[in-house]
C-alpha positions, 0 to 999 in steps of 0.5 A, a space after each residue: 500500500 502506498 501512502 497518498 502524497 501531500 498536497 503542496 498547493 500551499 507551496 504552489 501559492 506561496 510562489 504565485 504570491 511572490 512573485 505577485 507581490 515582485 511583480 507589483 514591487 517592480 509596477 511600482 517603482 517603474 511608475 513612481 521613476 515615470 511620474 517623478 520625470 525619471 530619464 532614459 529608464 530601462 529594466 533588466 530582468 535578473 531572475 535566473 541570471 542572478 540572485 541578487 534580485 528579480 529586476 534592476 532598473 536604471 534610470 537618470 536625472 537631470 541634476 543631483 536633486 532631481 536624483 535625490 529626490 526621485 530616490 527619496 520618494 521611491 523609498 517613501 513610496 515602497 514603504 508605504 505600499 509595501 511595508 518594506 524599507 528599501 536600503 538607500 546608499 549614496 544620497 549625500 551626494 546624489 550622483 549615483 543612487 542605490 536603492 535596495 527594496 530586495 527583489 527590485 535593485 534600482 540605480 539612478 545616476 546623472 546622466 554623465 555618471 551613468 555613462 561613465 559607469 556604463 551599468 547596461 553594458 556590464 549587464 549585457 544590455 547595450 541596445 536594450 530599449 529604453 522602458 515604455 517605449 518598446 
């Protein structure tokens, strides 16, 4: 006699509620960059690639406040959407921003920094078109 598998329905949902919960985290930071006027902003798509995160968006300001800005109130916005607190790292001089929310990964640079550093094409993502243009 064989016993009976259990079911792992609860496995299935928990996956399908994350990678809901990813999926809206990502909505959420691509339309919090759009409606604080973000540049050039595109999405990589790590999952399977890397463990660091599902996605990394990188996007440009026009000046150092406008980067600063943009990543304050993304963290403010993922906050109070998620409930989860996303590490910032370099706002005191806001060339280069890097905002933590854990699944979602994003940079915001001015312009000639981003270029400096080039993000895309260490990523494989030279020609990648830029988000919501495609």
């Amino acid at each position: 006699m064989t016993r009976p598998q259990p079911a792992n329905d609860t496995a299935h949902a928990t996956i399908a509620n994350d990678a809901a919960s990813v999926a809206a985290l990502h909505a959420l930071v691509m339309q919090s960059l759009d409606d604080d006027q973000a540049q050039e902003t595109i999405s990589i798509p790590l999952e399977g690639k890397s463990s660091i995160a599902d996605h990394m968006v990188i996007a440009s300001g026009r000046s150092s406040r406008q980067v600063a800005s943009m990543a304050q109130k993304l963290a403010e916005r993922i906050k109070q959407s998620t409930g989860r607190i996303a590490r910032v790292e370099g706002l005191p001089v806001a060339d280069w921003v890097l905002i933590d929310a854990g699944d979602v990964i994003v940079h915001l640079f001015r312009p000639e920094v981003r270029s400096f550093y080039n993000l895309e094409r260490m990523w494989g993502f030279v020609d990648a078109p830029v988000a919501g243009t495609a």
